[in-house]
Backbone as CSV, one residue per row, in Angstrom:
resi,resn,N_x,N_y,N_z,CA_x,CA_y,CA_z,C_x,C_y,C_z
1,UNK,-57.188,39.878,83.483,-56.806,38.893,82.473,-55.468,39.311,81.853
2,UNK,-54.261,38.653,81.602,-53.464,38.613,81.251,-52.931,39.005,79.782
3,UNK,-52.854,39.962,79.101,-52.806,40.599,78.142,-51.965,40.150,77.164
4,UNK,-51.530,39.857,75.600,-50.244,39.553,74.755,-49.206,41.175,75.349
5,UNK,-49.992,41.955,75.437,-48.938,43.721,75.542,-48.097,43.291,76.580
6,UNK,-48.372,42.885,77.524,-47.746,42.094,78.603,-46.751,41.324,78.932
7,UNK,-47.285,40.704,77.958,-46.029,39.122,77.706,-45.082,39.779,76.786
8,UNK,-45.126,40.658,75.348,-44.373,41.081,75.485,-43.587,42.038,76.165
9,UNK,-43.970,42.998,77.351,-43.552,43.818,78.066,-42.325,42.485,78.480
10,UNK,-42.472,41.750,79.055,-41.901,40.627,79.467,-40.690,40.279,79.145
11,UNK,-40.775,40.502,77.807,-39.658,39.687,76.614,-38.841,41.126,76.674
12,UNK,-39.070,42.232,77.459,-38.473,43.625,76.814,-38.536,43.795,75.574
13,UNK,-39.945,43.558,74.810,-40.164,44.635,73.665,-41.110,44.754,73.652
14,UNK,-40.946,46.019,72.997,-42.268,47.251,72.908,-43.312,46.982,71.840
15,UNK,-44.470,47.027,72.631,-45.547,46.421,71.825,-45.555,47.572,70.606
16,UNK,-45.605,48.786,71.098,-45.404,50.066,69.898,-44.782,50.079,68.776
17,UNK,-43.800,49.185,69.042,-42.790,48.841,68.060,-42.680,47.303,67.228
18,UNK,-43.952,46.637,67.640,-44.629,45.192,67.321,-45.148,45.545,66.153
19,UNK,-45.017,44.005,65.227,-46.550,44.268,64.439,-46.957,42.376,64.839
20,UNK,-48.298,42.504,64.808,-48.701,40.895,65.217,-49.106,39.973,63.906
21,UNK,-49.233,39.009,63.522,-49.121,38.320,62.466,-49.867,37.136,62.202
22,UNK,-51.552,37.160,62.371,-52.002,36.093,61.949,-51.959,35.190,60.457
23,UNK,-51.296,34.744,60.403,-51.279,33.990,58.987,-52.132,33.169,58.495
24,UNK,-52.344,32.531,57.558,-54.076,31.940,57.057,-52.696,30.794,56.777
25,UNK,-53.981,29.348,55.868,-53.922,28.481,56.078,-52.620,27.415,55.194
26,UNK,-52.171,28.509,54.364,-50.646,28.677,53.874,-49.481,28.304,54.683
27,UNK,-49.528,29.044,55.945,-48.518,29.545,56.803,-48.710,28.369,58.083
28,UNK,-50.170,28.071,57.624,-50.245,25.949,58.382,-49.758,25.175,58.086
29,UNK,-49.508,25.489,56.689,-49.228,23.864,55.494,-47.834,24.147,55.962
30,UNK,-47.071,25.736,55.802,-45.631,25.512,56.093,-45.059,24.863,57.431
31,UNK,-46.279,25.289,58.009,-45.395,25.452,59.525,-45.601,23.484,60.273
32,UNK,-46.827,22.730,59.603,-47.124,21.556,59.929,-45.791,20.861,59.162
33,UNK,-45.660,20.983,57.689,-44.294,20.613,56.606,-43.305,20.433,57.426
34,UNK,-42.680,21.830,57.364,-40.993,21.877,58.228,-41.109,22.401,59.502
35,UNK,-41.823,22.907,60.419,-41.660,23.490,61.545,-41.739,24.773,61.131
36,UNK,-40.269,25.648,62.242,-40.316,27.075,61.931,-39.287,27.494,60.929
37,UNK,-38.560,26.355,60.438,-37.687,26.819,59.387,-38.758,27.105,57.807
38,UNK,-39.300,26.082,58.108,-40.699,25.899,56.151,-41.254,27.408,56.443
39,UNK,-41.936,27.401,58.087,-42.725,28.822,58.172,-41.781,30.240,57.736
40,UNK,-40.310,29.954,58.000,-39.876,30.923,58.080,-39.956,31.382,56.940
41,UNK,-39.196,30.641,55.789,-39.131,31.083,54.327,-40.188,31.552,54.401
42,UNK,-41.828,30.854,54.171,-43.101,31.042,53.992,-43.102,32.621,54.267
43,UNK,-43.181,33.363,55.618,-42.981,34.347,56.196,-42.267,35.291,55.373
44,UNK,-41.113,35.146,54.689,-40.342,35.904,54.387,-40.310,36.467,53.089
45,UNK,-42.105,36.335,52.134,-42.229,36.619,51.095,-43.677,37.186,51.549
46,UNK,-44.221,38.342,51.331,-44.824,39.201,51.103,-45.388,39.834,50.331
47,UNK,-46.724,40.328,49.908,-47.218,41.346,48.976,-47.024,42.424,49.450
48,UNK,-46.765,43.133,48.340,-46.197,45.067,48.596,-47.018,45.522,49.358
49,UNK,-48.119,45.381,48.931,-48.953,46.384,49.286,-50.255,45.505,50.202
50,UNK,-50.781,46.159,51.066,-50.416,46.655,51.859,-49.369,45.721,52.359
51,UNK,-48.098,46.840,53.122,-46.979,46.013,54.186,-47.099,45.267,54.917
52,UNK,-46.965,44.424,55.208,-47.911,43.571,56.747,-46.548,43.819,58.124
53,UNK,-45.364,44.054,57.344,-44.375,44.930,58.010,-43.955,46.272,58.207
54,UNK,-44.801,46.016,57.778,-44.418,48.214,57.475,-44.331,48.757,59.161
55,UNK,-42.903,49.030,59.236,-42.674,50.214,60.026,-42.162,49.803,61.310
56,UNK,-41.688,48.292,61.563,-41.548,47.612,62.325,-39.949,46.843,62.323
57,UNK,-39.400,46.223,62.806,-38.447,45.262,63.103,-38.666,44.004,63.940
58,UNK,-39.502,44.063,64.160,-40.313,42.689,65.287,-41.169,42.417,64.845
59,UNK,-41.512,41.359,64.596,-42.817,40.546,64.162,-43.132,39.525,64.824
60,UNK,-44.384,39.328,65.707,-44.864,37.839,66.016,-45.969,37.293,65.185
61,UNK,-45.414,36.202,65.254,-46.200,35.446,64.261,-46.916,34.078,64.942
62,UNK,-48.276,34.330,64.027,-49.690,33.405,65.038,-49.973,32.578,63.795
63,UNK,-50.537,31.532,64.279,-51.347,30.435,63.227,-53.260,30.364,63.502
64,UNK,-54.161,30.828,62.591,-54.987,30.717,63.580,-55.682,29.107,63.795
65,UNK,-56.036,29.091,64.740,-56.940,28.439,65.663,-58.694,28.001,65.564
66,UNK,-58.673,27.607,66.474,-60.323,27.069,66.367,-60.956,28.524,67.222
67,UNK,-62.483,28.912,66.356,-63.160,30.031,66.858,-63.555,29.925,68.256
68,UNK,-63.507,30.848,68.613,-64.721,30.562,69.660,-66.582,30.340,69.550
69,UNK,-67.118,30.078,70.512,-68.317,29.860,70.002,-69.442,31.735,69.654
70,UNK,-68.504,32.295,69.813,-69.230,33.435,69.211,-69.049,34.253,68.323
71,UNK,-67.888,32.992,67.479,-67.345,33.615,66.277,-65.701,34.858,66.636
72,UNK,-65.456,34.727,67.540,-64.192,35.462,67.717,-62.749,34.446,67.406
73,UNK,-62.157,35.038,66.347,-61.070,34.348,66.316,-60.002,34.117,67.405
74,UNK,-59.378,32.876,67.362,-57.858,33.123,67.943,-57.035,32.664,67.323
75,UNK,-55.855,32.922,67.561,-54.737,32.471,67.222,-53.328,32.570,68.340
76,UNK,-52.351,31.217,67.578,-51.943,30.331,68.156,-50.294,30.826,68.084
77,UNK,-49.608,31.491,68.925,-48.064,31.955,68.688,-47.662,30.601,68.451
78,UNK,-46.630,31.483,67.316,-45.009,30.502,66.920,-44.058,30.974,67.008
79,UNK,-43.814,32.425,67.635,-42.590,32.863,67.512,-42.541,33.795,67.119
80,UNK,-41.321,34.490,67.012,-41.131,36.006,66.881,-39.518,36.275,65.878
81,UNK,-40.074,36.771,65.223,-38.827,37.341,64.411,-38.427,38.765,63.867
82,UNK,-37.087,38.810,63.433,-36.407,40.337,63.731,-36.646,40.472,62.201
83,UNK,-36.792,41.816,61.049,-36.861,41.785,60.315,-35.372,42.291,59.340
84,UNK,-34.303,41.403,59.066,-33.060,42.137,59.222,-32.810,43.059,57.716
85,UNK,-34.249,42.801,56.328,-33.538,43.640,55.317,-34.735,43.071,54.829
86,UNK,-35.154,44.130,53.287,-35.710,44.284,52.519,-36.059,44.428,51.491
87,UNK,-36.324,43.706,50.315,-36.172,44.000,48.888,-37.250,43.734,48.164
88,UNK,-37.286,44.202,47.043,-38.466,44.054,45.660,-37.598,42.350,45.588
89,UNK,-38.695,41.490,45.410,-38.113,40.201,44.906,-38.398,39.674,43.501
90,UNK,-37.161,39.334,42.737,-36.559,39.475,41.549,-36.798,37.590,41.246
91,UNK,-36.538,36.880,42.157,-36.271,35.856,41.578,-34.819,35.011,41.448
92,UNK,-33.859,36.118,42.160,-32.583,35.991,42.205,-32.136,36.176,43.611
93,UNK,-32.114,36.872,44.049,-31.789,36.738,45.923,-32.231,36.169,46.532
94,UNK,-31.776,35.442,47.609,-32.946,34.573,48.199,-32.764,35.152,49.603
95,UNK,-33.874,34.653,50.379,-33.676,35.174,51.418,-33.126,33.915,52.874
96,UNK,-32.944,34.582,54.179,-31.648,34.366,54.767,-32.208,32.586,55.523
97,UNK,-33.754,32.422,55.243,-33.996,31.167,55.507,-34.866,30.649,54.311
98,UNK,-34.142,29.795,54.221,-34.730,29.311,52.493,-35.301,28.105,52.818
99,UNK,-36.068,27.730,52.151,-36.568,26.097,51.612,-37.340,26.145,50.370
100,UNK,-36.455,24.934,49.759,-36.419,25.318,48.330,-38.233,24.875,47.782
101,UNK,-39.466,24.045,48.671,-40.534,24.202,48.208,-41.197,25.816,47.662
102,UNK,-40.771,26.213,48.946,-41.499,27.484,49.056,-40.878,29.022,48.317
103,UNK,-39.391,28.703,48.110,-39.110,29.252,46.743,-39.823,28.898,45.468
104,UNK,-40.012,27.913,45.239,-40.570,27.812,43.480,-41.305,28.249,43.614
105,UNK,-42.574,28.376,44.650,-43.650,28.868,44.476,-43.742,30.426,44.510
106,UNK,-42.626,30.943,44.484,-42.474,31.985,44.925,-42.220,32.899,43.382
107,UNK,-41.473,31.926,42.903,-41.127,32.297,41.767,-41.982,32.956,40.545
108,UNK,-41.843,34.107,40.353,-42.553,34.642,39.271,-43.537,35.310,39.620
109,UNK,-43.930,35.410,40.883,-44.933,35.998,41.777,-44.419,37.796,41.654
110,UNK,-45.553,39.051,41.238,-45.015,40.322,41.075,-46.145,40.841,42.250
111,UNK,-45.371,42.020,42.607,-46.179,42.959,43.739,-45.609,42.068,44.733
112,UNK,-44.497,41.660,45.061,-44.115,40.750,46.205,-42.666,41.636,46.836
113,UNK,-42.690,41.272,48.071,-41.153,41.534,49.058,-40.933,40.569,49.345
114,UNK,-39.195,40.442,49.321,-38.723,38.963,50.468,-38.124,40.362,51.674
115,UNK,-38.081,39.228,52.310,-37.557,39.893,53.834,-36.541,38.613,53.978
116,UNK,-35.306,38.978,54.718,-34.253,38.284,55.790,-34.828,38.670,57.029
117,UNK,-35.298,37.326,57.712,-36.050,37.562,58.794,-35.312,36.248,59.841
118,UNK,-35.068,36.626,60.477,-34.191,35.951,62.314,-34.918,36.045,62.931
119,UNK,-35.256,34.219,63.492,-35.867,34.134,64.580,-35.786,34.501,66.128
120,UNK,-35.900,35.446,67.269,-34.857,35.496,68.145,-35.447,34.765,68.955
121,UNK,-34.741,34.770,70.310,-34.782,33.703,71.281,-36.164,34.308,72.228
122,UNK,-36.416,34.903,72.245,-37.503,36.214,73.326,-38.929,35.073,73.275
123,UNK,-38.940,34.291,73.951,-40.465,34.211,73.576,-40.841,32.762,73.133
124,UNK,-39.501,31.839,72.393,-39.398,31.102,71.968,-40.012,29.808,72.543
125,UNK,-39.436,29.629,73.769,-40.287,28.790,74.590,-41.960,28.698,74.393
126,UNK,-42.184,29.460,74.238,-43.814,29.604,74.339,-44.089,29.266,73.014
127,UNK,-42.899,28.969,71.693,-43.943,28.623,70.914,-45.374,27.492,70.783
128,UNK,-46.298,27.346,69.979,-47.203,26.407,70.116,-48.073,26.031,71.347
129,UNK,-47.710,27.002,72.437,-48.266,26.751,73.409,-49.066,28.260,74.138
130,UNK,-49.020,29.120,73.249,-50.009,30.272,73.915,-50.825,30.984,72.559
131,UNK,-52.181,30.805,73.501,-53.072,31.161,72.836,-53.671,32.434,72.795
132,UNK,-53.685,33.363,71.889,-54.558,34.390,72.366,-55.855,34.510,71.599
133,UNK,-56.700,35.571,72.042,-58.290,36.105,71.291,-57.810,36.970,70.641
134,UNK,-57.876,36.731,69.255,-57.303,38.276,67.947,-58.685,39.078,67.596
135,UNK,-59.753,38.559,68.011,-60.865,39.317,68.498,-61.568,38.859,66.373
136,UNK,-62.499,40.108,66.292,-63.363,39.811,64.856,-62.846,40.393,64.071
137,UNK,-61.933,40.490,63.630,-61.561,41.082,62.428,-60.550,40.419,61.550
138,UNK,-61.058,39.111,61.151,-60.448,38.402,59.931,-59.544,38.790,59.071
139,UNK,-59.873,39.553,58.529,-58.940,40.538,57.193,-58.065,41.309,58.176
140,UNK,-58.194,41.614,59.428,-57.104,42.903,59.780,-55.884,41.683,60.299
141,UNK,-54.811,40.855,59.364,-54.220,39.629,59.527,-52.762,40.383,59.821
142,UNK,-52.520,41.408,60.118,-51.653,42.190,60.367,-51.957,43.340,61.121
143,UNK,-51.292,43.705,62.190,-51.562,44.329,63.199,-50.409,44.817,64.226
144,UNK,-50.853,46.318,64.758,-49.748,46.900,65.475,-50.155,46.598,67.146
145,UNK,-48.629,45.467,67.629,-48.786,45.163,68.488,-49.908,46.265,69.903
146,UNK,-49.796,47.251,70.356,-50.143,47.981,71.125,-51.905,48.550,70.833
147,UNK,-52.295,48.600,69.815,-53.180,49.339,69.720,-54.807,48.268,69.890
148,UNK,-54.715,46.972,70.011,-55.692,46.452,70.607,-55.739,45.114,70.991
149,UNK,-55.994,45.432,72.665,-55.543,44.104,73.634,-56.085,43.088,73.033
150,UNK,-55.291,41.854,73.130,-55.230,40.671,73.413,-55.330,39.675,74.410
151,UNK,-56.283,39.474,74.632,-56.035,38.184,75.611,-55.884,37.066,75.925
152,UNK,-54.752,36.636,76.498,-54.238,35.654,76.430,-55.117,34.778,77.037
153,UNK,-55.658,33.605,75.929,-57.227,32.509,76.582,-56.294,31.449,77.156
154,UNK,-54.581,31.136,76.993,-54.468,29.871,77.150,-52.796,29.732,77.223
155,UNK,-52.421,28.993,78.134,-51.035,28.726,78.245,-51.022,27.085,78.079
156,UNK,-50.391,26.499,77.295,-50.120,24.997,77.346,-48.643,24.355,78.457
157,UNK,-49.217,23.589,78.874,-47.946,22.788,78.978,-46.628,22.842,78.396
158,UNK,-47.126,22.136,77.307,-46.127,21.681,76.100,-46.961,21.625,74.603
159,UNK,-46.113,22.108,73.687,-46.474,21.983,72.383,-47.793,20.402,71.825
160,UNK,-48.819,21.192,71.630,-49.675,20.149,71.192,-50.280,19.613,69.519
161,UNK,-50.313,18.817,68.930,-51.220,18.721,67.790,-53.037,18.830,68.268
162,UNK,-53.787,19.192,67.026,-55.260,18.743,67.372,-54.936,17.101,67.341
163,UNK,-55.893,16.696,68.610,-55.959,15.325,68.236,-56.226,14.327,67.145
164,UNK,-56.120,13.119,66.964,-56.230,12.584,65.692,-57.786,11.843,66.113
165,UNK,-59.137,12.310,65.027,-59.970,11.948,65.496,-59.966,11.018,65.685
166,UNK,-59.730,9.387,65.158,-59.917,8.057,64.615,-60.712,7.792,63.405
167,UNK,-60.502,6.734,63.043,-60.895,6.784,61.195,-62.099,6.306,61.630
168,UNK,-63.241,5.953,62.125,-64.673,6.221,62.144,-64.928,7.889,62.708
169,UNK,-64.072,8.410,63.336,-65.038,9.972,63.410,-64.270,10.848,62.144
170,UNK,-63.215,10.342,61.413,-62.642,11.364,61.167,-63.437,12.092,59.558
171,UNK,-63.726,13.142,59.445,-64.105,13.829,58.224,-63.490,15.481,57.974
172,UNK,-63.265,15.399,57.094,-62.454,16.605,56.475,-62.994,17.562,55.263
173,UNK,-61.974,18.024,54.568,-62.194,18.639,53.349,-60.994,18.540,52.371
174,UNK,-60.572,18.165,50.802,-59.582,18.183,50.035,-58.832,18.959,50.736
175,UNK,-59.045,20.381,50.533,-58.270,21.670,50.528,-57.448,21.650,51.899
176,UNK,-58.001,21.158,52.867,-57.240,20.981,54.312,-56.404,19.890,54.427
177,UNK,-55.997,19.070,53.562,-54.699,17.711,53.501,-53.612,19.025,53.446
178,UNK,-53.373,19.750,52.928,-51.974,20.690,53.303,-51.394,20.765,54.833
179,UNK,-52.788,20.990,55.944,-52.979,21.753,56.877,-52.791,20.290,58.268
180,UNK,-52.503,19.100,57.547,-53.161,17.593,58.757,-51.823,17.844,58.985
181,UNK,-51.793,17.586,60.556,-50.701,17.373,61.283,-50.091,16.536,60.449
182,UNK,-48.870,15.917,61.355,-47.708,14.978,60.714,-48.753,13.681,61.380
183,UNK,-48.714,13.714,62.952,-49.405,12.893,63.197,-50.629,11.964,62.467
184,UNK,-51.595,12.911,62.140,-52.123,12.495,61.247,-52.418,12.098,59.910
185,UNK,-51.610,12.890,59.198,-50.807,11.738,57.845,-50.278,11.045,57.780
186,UNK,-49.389,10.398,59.036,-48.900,9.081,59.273,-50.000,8.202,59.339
187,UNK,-51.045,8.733,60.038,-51.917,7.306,60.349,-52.669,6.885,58.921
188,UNK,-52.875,7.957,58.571,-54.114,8.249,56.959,-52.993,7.560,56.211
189,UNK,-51.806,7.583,56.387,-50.653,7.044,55.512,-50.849,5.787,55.090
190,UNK,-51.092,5.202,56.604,-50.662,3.695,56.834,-51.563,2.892,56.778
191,UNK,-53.254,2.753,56.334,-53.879,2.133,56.113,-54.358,2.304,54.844
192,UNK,-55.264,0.948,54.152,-56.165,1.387,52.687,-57.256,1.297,53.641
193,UNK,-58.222,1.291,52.811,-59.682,0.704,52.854,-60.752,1.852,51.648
194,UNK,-61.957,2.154,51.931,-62.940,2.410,51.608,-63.210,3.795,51.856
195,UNK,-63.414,4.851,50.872,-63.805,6.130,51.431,-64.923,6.696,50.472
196,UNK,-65.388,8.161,51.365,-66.517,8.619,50.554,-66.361,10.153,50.792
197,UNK,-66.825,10.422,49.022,-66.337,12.207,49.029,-67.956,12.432,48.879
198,UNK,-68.063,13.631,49.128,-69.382,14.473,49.403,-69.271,15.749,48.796
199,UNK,-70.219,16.284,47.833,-70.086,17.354,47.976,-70.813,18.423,48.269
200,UNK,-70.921,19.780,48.165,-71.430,20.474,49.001,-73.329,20.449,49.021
201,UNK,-74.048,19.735,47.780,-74.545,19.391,47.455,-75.766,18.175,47.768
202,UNK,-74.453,17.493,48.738,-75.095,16.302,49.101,-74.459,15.225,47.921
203,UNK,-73.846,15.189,46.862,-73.825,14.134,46.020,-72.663,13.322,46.590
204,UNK,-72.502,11.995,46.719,-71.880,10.818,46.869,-70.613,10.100,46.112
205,UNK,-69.677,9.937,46.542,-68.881,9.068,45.275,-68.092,8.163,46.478
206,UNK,-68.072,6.800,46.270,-67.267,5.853,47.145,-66.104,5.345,46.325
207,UNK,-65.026,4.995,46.540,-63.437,5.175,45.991,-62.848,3.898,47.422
208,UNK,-62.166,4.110,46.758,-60.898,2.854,47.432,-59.535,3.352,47.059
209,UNK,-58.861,3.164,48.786,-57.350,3.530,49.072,-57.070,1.981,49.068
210,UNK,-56.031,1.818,47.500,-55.044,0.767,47.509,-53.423,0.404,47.342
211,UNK,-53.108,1.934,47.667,-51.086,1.848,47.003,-50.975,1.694,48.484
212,UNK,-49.771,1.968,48.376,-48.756,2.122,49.481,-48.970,3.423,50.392
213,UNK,-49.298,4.103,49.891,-49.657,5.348,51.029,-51.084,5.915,51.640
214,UNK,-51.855,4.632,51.453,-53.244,4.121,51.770,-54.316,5.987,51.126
215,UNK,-55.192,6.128,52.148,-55.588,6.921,51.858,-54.884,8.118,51.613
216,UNK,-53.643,8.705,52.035,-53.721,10.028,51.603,-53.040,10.285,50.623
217,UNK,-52.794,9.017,49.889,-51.855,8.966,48.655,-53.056,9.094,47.700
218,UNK,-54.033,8.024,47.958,-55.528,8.503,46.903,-56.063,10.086,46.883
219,UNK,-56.394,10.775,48.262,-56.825,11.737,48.582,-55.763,13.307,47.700
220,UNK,-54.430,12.640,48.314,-53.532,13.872,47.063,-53.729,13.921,46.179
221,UNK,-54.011,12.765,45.169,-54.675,12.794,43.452,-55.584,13.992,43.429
222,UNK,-56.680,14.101,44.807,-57.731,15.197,44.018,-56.853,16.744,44.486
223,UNK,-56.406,16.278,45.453,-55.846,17.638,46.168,-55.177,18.303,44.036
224,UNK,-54.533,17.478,43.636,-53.624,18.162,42.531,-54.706,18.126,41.478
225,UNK,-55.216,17.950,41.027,-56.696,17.645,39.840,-57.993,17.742,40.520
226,UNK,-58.418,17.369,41.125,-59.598,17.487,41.635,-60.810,16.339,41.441
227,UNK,-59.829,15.147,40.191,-60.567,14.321,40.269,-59.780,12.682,40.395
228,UNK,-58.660,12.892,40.382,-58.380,11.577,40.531,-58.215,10.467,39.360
229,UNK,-58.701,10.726,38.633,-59.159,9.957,37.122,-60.298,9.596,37.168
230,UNK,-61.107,9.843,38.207,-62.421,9.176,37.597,-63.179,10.890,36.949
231,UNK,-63.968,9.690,35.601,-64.980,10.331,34.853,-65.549,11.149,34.964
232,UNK,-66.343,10.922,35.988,-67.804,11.754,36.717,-67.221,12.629,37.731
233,UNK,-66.394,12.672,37.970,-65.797,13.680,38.868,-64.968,14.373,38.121
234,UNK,-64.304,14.168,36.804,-63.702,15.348,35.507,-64.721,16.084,35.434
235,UNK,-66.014,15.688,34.853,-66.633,16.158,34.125,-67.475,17.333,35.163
236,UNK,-67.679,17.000,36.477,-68.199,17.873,37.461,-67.140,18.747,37.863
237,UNK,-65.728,19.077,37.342,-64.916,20.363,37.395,-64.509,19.748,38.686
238,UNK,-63.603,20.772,39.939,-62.519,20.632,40.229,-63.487,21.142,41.768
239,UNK,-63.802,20.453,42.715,-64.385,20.649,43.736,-63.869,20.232,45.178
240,UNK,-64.174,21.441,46.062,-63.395,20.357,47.225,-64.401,19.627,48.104
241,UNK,-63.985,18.648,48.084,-65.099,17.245,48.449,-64.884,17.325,49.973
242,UNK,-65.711,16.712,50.532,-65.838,16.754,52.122,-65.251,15.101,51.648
243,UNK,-64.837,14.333,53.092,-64.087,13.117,52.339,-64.012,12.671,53.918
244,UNK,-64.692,11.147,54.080,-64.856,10.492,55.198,-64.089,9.084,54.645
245,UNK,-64.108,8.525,55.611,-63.788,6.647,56.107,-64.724,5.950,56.014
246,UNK,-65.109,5.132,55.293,-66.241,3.929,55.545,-66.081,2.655,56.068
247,UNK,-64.327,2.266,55.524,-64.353,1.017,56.126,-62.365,1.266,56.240
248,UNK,-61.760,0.725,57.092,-60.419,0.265,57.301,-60.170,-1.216,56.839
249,UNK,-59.103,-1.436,56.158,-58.900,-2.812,55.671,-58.295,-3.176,56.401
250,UNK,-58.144,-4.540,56.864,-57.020,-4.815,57.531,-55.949,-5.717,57.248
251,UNK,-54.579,-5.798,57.596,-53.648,-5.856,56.925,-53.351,-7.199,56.179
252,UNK,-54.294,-8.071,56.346,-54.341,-9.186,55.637,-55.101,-9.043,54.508
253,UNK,-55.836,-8.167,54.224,-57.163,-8.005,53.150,-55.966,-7.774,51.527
254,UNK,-56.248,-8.763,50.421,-55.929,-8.230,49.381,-56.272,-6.980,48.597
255,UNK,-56.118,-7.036,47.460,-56.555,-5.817,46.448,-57.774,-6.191,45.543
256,UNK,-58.228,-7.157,45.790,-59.398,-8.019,45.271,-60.595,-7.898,46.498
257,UNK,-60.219,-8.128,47.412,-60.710,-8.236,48.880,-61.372,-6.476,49.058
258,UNK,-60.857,-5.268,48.806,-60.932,-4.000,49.079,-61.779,-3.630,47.869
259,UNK,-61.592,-4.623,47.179,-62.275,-3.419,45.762,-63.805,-4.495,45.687
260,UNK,-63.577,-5.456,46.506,-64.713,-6.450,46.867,-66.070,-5.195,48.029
261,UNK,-65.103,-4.853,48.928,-65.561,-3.949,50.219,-66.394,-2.520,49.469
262,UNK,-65.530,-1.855,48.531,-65.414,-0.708,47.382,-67.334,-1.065,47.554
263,UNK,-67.256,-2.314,46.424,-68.494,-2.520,45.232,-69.738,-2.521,46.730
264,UNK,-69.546,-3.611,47.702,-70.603,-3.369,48.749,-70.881,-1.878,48.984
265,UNK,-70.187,-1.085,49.091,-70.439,0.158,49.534,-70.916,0.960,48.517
266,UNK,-70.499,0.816,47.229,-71.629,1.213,46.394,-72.969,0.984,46.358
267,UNK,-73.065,-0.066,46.548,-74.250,-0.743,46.652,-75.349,-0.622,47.716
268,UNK,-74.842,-0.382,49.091,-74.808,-0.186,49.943,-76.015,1.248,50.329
269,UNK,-74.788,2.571,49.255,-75.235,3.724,49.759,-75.918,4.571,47.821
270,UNK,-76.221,3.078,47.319,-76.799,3.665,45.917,-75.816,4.734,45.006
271,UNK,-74.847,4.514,45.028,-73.784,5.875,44.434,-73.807,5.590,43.223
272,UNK,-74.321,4.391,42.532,-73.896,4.072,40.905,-75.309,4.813,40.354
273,UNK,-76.504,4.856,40.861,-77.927,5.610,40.559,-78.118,6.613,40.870
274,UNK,-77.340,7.333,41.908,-78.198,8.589,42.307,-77.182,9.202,43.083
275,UNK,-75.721,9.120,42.650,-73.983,9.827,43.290,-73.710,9.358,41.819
276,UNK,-72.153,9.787,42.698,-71.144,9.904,41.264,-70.157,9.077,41.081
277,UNK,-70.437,7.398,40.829,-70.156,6.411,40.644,-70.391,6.129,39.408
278,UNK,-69.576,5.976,38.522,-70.133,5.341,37.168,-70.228,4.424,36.966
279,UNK,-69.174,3.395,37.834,-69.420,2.160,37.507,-69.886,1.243,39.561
């Protein structure tokens, strides 16, 4: 089986001299946002301690992936970068790939490093399209290339998104709208209709997508508050709702017509008696 030590042997660099870089679901939101420029900034701010660079000049960097079925992670290369300098970050230097989201957030943050980090060409091709097994160890999200194989589960074609389920299969979670492809916030973009949050609980609340940016313009309200303005969902604190499709409007349907669809579906699935419908 075909090893990551390998592929980089390939690229002429030394896995010894690697560190590998699974990033959590942060380093999704950047990298789905802007590509590898959003990831890069993202990348290029750090907690001190522990280094996740320490001792290195090469870094590849992974997104992870869907498990396997026995619970072994993988993750998904994006590329590889040189680490060209190092500092305590002040709030005043910036580093050598910027985007100004991921600065503010950066801002005021202590126990942190920026790095000037260059993407090089070694490898590049393969972004988004090779997969490896980073094996069980979740927390070890930093790692020295050489000291435990990888295997490479998967070579793509060409750069892929997860597919877009369709709005009858599709179900999610708040906290993962950072993480939806582009693809798929275009589509969630472009329709209203009828939806339903869940929570971990089992409790119910049915809502209606009616602006201009159909559902995921409603769905961002909770992403930033957690409730949107409704009542019964203030008062139950700040939760991340599992959040399905019930009905698609279609493009002739008014705003009378949807909030007509809304009330059936209350009605429907009892949410004003026994969910979190107040009215």
């Amino acid at each position: 089986m075909f090893q990551f030590t390998e592929f980089l042997r390939k690229l002429d660099l030394d896995p010894a001299r690697v560190r590998l870089l699974r990033h959590d679901a942060r380093g999704v939101a950047a990298w789905r946002r802007g590509g590898a420029h959003a990831f890069g900034c993202f990348a290029s701010f750090q907690r001190r301690t522990p280094p996740p660079y320490g001792g290195v000049e090469i870094a590849c960097h992974f997104l992870p992936a869907s498990n396997l079925p026995d619970g072994t992670l993988t993750a998904l290369y994006v590329g590889t970068t040189r680490i060209a300098d190092r500092w305590e970050w002040d709030g005043e230097r910036l580093p050598l790939i910027q985007d100004a989201e991921i600065i503010e957030g950066e801002r005021g943050r202590e126990n942190v490093d920026a790095f000037d980090l260059e993407w090089i060409d070694q490898g590049s091709e393969y972004a988004e399209r090779l997969l490896i097994n980073w094996g069980l160890g979740g927390r070890a999200w930093s790692q020295w290339g050489h000291r435990r194989q990888k295997a490479i589960l998967e070579i793509r074609l060409q750069p892929q998104e997860p597919p877009f389920p369709g709005f009858s299969g599709f179900i999610s979670r708040i906290s993962e709208i950072p993480q939806f492809p582009q693809a798929w916030t275009g589509s969630l973009a472009g329709v209203r209709g009828v939806y339903l949050l869940i929570t971990d609980d089992g409790e119910q609340y049915v809502g209606s997508a009616t602006g201009i940016d159909g559902f995921m313009g409603r769905w961002r309200q909770y992403l930033v508050n957690g409730h949107g303005g409704n009542v019964l969902l203030r008062a139950a604190g700040h939760r991340d709702y599992a959040m399905a499709i019930l009905e698609v409007a279609s493009p002739d349907m008014s705003l009378g017509d949807i909030l007509t669809r809304e009330a059936f579906w209350k009605t429907k699935l009892g949410v004003r008696a026994h969910g979190l419908n107040a009215n």
